[in-house]
DRENKOLTI-971918 format. One record per residue: y, z, x of N, C-alpha, C in turn. Coordinates in steps of 0.05 Angstrom, whole numbers, plus 5000, padded with zeros to 4 digits. Each point is the difference from the previous one (the first is absolute). Layout:
YZXYZXYZX/...
***
This chain:
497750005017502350004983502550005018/502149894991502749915016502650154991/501550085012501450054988503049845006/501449894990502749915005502650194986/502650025022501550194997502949795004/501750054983502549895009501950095022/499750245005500150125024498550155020/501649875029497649985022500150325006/500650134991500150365002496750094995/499849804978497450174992497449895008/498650135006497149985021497450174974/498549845000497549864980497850185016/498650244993497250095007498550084981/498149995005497350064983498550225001/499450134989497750275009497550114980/498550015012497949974976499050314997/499750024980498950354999497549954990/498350145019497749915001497750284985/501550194987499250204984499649854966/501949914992498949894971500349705000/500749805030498649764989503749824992/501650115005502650014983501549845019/501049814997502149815017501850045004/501950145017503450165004500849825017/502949954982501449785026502750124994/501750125032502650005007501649875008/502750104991502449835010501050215015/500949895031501250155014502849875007/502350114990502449885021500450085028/500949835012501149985040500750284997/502050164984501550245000498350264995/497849974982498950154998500650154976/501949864983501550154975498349914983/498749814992498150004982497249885003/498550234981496949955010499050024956/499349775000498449994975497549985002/498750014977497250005004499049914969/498249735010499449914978497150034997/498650154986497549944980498849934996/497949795003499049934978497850025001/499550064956497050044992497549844998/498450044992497549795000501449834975/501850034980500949784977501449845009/500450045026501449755017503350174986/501750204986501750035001501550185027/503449995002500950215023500550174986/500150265015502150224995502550055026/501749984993501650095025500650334999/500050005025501150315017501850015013/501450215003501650055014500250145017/499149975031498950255022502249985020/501950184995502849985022498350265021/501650135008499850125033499150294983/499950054972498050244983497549945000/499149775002497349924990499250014982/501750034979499350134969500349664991/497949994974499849734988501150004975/502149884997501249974977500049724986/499049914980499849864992502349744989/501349825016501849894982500149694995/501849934980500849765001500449735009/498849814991500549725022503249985006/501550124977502849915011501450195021/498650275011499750155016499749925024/496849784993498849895029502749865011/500849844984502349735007501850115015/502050244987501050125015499750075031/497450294992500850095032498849765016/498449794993498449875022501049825016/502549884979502349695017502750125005/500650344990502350015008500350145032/501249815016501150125023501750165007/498650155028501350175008504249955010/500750114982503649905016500550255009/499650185013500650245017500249855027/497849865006501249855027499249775002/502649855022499849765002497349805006/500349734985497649835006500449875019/501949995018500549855023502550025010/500750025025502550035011501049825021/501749894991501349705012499750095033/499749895017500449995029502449875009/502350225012502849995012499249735031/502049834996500049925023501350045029/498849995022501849955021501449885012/502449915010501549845012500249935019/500250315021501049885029498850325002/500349995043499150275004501650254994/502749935000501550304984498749994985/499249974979499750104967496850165013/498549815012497950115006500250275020/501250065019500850255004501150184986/501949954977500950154990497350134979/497749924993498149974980498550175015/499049975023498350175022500650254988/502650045011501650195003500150184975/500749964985499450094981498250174983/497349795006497550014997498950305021/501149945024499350265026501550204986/502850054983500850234990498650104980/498749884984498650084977496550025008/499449905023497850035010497549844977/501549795000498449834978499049755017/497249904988499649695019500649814987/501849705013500849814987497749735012/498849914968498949735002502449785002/499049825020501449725002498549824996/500249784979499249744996501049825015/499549905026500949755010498749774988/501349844986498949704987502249765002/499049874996502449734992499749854972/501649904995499649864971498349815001/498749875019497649724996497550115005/500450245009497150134997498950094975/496849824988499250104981498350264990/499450065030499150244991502850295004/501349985012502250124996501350024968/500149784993501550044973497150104981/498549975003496850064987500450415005/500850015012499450245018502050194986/502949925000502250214996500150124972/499249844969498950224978498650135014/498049965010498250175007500450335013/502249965023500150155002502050224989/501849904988501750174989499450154976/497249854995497950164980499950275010/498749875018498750325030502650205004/501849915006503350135003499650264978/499449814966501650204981497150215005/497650025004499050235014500650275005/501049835026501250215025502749974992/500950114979503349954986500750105021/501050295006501950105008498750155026/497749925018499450015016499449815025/501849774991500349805022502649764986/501349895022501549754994498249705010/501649914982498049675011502649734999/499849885020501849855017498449815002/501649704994499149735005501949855020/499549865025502049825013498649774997/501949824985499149665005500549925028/498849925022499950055020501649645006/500549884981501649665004503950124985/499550324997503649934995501050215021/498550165013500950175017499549905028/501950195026499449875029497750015014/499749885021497050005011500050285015/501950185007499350135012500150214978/499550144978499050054979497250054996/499449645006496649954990499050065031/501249985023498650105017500150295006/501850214991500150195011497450164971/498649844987498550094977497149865015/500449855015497949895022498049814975/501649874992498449764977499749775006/497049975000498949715002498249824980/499350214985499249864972501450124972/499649864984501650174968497449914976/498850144992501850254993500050245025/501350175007499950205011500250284996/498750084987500950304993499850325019/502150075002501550235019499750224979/498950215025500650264988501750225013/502650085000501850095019500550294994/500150215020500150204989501350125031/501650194996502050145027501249765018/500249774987502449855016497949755009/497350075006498749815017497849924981/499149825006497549814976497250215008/499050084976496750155010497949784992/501049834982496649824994501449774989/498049795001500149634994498449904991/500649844969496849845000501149755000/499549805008500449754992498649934977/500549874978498849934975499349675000/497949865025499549824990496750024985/499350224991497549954988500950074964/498050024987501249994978501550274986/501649864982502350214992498050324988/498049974986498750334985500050155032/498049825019500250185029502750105011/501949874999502250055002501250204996/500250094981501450214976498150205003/497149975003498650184998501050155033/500149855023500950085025501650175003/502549844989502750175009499950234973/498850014983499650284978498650195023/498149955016498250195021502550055016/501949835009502250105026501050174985/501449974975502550204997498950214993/497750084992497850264991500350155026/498849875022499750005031502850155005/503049934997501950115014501750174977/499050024984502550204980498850315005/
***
């Protein structure tokens, strides 16, 4: 059995209880705010439940399900734009900053004809709204800024992703393999340095 969701929040599992024979299938959201639980009997009908963080089962409504199941979380952001760089003031001034608050800053080095670059940057600003307020994330198009910029960032392929923390770079992945490895990578760096 399949399940299709209009939103990509919600993740489809199955569990079989293997005491009376009984088919239980949950909905889990990314957030963890809602957990339903659907039913069903040998008449082939559901019952829905309602098992929040009490465990208590309360029985409700399809127009219930609709609710808590597609409405998203807005407490925090779904993505956070990535500030660009210019020149190396701005980028010192950003270090700097970053070293006062003792926070680590990601840098996107890409260019605009790169397809996996532009493939890449939703992506990560996905990852950004995460780590909201425990990291900044910085993009340099490396074709509008100077070369000594892209060299003092020591870049020879793009995409390039930088992880900078006390003024000086701690980790690099280059992203020419594919974008899930990608994201999945630099999610392991910034875990790694916060």
């Amino acid at each position: 059995m399949s399940s299709l969701a209009a939103n990509s929040h919600i993740l489809y599992r199955e569990v079989y209880n293997q005491r009376d024979q009984q088919q239980q299938h949950q909905l889990w959201s990314s957030s963890g705010s809602c957990c339903l639980l659907l039913q069903q009997r040998n008449s082939g009908c559901y019952n829905l439940f309602d098992c929040k963080k009490t465990r208590s089962f309360k029985k409700i409504s399809k127009r219930d399900l609709r609710v808590e199941a597609f409405w998203p979380d807005m407490t925090r952001p779904t993505s956070i734009e990535m500030e660009p760089i210019n020149d190396s003031d701005q980028l010192d001034q950003i270090l700097l900053k970053a070293q006062e608050l003792s926070q680590p800053v990601l840098i996107d080095w890409m260019a605009a004809w790169c397809r996996k670059c532009i493939y890449l940057k939703p992506k990560l600003e996905k990852l950004a709204s995460e780590f909201d307020t425990k990291i900044k994330i910085y993009s340099v198009d490396v074709n509008k800024v100077s070369q000594s910029l892209v060299k003092r960032g020591n870049i020879s392929k793009m995409p390039t992703i930088q992880l900078w923390k006390d003024g000086e770079m701690k980790a690099e992945i280059v992203g020419g393999h594919k974008g899930w490895l990608v994201v999945e990578e630099v999610r392991e760096m910034i875990q790694k340095f916060i």
